[in-house]
C-alpha positions in Angstrom: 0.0 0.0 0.0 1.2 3.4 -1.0 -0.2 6.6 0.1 -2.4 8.7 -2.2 -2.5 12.6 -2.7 -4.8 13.9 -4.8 -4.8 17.5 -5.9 -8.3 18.7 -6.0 -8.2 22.5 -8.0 -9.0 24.3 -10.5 -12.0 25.7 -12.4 -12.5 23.4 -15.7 -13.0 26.9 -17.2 -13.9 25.4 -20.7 -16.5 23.0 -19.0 -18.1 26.5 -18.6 -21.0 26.9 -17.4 -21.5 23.5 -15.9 -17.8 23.5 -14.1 -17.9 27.3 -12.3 -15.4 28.4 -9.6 -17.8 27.8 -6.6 -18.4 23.9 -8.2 -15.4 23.1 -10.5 -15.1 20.0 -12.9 -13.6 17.2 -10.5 -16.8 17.8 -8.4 -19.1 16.8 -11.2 -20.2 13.4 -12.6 -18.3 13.7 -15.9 -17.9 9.9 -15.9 -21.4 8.7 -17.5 -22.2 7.5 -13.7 -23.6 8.8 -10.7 -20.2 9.2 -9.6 -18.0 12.9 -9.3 -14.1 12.6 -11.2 -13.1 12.9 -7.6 -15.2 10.5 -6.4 -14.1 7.9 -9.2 -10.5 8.5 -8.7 -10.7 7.2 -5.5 -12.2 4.5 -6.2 -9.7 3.3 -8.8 -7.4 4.2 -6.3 -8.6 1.2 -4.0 -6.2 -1.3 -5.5 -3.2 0.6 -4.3 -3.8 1.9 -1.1 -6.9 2.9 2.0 -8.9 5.6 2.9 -6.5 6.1 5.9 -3.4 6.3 3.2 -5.0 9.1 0.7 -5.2 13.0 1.1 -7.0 15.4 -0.8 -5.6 19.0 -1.5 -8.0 21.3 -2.1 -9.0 24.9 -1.9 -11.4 26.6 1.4 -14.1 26.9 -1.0 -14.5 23.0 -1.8 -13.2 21.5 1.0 -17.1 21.0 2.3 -18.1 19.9 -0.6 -15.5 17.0 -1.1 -15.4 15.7 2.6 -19.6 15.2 1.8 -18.3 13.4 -1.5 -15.5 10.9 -0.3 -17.2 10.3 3.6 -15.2 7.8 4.1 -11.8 9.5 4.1 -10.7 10.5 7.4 -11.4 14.3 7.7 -7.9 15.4 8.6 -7.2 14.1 5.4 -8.4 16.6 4.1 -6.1 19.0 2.9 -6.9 23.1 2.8 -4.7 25.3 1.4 -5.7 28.9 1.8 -5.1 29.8 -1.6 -4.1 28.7 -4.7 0.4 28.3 -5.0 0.0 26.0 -7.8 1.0 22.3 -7.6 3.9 22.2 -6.5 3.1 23.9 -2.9 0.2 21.8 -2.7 1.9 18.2 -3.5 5.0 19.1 -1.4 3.1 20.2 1.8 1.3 16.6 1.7 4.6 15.1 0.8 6.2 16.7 4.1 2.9 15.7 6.3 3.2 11.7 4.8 6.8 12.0 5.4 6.6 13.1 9.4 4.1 10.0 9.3 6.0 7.7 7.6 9.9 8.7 6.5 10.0 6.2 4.1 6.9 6.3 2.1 6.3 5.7 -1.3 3.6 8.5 -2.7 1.5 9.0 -5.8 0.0 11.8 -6.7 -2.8 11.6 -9.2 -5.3 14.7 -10.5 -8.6 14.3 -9.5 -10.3 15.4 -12.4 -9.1 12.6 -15.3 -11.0 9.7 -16.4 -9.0 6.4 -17.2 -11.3 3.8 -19.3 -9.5 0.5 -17.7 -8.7 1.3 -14.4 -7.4 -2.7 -14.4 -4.3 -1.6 -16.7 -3.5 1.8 -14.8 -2.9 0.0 -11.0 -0.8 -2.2 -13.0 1.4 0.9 -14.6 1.0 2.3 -11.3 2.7 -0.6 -9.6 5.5 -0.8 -12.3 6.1 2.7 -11.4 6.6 2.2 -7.4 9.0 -0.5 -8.5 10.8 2.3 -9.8 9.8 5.0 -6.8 11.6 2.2 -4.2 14.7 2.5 -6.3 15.1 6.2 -5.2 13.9 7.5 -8.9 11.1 10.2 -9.5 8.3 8.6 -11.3 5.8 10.1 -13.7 3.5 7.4 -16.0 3.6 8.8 -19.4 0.6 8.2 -22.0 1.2 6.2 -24.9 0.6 8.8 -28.1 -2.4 8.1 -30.4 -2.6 11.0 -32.2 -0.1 14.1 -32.9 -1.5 15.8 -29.7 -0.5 19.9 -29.5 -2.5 20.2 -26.3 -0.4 18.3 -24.1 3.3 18.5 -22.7 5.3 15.4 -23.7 8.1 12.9 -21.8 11.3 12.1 -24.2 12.5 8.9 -23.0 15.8 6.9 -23.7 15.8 3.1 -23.6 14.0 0.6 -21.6 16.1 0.1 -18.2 16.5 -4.1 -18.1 13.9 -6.0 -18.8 10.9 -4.0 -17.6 9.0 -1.5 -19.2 11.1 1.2 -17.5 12.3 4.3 -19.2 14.5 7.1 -18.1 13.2 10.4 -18.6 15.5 12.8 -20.8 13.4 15.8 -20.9 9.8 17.2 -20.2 9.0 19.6 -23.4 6.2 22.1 -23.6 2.9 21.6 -25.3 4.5 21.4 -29.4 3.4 22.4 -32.7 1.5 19.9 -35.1 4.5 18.8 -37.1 6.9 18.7 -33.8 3.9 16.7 -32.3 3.7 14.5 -35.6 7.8 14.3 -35.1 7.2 13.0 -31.6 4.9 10.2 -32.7 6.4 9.2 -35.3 9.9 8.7 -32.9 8.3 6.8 -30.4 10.5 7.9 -27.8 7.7 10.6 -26.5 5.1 10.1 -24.3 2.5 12.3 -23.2 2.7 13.8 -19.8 -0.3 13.2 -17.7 0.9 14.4 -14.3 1.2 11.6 -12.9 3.8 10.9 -10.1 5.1 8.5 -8.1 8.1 8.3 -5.5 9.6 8.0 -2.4 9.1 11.2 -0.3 12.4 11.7 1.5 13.2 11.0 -2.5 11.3 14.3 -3.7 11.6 16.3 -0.5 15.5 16.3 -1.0 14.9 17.3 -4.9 12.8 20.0 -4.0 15.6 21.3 -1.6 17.9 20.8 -3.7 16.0 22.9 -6.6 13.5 25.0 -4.2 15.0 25.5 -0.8 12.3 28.6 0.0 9.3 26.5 -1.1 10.9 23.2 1.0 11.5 25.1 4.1 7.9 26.6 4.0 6.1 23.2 3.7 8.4 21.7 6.0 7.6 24.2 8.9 3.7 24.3 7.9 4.0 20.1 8.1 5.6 20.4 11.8 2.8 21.9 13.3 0.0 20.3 11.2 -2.7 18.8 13.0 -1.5 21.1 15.7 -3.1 24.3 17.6 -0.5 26.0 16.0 -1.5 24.6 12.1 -3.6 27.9 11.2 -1.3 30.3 12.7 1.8 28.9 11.0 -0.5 27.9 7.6 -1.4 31.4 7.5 2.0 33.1 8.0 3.8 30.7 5.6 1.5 29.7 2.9 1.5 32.9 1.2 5.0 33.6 0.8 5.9 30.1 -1.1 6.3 30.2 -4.8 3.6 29.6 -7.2 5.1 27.4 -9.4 4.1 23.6 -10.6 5.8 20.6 -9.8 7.1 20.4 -13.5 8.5 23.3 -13.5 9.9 23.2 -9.7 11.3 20.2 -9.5 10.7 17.3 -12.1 12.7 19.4 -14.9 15.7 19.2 -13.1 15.3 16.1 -11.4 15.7 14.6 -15.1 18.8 17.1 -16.3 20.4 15.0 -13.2 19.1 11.7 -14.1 16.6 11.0 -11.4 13.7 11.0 -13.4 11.8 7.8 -14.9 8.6 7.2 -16.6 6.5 4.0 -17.1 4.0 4.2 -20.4 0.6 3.5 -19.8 -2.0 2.3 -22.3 -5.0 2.2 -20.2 -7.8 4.9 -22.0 -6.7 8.2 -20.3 -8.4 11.3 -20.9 -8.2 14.5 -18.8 -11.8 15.9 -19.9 -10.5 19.4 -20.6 -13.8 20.3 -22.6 -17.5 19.0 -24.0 -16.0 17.9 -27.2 -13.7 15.7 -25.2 -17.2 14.5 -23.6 -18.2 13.6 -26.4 -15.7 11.5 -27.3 -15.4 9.2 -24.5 -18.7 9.1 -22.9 -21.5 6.7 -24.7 -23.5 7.9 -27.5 -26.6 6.7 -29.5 -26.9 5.4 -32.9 -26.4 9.1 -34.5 -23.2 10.0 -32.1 -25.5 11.8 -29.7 -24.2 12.4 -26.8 -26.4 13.7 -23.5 -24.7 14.1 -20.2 -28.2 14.2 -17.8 -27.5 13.6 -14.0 -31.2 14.1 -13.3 -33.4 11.6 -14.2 -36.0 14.2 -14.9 -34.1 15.9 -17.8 -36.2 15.6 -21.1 -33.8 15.9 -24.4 -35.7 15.3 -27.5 -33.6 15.5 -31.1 -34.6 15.2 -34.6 -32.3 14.8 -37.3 -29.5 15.6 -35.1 -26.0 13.9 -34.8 -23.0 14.5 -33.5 -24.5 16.5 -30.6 -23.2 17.0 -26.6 -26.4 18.1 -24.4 -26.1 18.8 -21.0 -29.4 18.9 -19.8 -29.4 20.8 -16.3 -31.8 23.8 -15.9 -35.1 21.6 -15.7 -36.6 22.5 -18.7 -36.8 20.3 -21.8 -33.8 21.0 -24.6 -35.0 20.2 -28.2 -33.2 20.1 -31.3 -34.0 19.8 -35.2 -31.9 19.3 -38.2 -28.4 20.4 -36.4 -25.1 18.6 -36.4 -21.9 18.6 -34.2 -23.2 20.7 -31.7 -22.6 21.5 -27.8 -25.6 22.4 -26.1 -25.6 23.6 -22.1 -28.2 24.4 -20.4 -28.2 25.6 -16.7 -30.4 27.5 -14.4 -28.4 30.6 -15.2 -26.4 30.5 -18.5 -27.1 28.3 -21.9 -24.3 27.8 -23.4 -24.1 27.0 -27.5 -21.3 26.1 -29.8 -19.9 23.9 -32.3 -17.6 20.8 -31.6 -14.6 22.0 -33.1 -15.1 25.4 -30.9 -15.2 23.8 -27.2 -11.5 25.5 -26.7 -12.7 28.4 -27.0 -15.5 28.1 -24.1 -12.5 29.9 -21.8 -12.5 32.9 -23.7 -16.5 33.7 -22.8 -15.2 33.0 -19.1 -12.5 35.2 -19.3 -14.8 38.0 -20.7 -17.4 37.3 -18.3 -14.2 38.1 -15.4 -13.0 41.3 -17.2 -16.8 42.6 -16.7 -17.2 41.8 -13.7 -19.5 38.6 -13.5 -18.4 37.1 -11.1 -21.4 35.2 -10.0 -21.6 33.6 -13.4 -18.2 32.0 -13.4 
């Protein structure tokens, strides 16, 4: 059994106006059940580890909300950080709280808002990788390519390492242009970069001094007084003055420049639902590729001669379509959002013009 930390953030701005600040994406039942991103990602999680082994990091505004989500995690287990540092703050202060626990812990850290199609497949490239983590290497589980992807960072590995599926990691690279992407496939020494992390902690806790000696001192005093009388005091004096930076940047960058970086690729359906189109690609659809995302039973959807379509049915009132094609339809109490397929990236730009006026109760 490892322990688990979960970063619970962000907004899921283009999963606008479903996902909002107040409610954001990982909250939501994005995975054609019942059942929240968070609340599946623990699940898959039980494999690996217990309740009494996995943390949450989230913000004050959902920490409510996800301790009535996951009730059986222990509540100070829960993780609040006062305000967003990025994630490198947030992984490295539950790193430093595991590692006054346990010293010599093995720790993933998976994002709570991804949905993997055969969870089966990931525990077992999760395990390959704390084979790896017990060796004193930083871990990450790279995606296995299948298409020439621009919207995600990539891994270049070296060679396998013995006879395992183990890979050393030679460099993380920023989100690339189509033909460097097409480069990258083609190569087949790239994976994508998922986020995913596994090692020891006294393993990333020396890295991050190493690289980050403000950010490491800061987590470490907050971690000596957590659970303490002192916790808020210190949380509040501290927490502030680290660096927002994430944990790419902060330390897994130079971890591999040193040669302390490995990576184990996973084929196991992984998709990190950045917008409706990406809904629509995963989730099941009917015979003409419709798509309709209803957590209420109640929600009526009627369409005629429409294919292609993602409807989120969620203000009460029926949604009705008629001779359209490759649409995204969203329909909420207070906004309806409507755009084509190929346009779902662009769902941020309303939010961020919705910010520059002022609405802030509509994002």
């Amino acid at each position: 059994m490892i322990y688990v930390v979960i970063p619970a953030g962000g907004s899921g701005t283009r999963l606008w106006p479903l996902s909002r600040a107040s409610h954001p994406k990982f909250l939501h039942p994005f995975t054609g059940t019942s059942a929240s991103l968070l609340q599946a990602t623990v699940e898959r999680l039980t494999p690996l580890t217990t309740p009494e082994h996995t943390m949450v990091v989230t913000g004050a505004a959902h920490a409510a909300a996800v301790a009535r989500q996951l009730t059986g995690l222990p509540e100070e287990n829960i993780l609040v950080e006062p305000s967003p540092r990025d994630s490198c703050a947030a992984i490295a202060l539950a790193a430093a709280v595991i590692a006054i626990r346990d010293p010599d812990a093995v720790m993933g850290s998976f994002a709570a808002d991804h949905l993997i199609g055969d969870p089966q497949r990931w525990v077992t490239t999760v395990q390959e990788a704390v084979r790896g983590a017990e060796q004193g290497l930083l871990m990450t589980v790279g995606i296995t390519p299948t298409r020439p992807e621009t919207g995600y960072g990539y891994l270049q590995t070296g060679d396998p390492v013995g006879d395992g599926p183990m890979r050393p990691v030679i460099e993380f690279k920023e989100k690339p242009s189509a033909d460097v992407a097409e480069a990258y496939l083609r190569s087949g020494r790239y994976l994508w970069n998922a986020g995913m992390f596994v090692w020891r902690v006294s393993a990333f806790l020396a890295e991050l001094a190493r690289q980050q000696p403000a950010l490491h001192t800061g987590v470490t005093a907050i971690a000596a007084v957590w659970g303490t009388d002192e916790q808020d005091d210190v949380l509040g004096a501290v927490w502030p003055t680290l660096p927002k930076i994430s944990v790419d940047y902060a330390v897994m960058e130079g971890a591999a420049s040193a040669g302390r970086v490995a990576t184990v690729p996973g084929d196991f359906q992984w998709n990190d639902v950045g917008d409706f189109h990406t809904l629509g690609e995963v989730l099941p659809a009917d015979a003409d590729g419709n798509v309709v995302l209803a957590v209420d039973a109640k929600a009526e959807v009627l369409l005629r001669d429409s294919s292609g379509m993602v409807v989120v049915p969620q203000s009460g009132r029926l949604v009705a379509s008629v001779g359209v094609r490759d649409l995204i339809v969203v329909d909420t109490p207070d906004a309806l959002l409507v755009c084509p397929r190929d346009r779902a990236q662009d769902v941020k730009a309303i939010v961020d013009e919705l910010k520059e006026r002022g609405e802030d109760k509509l994002v």
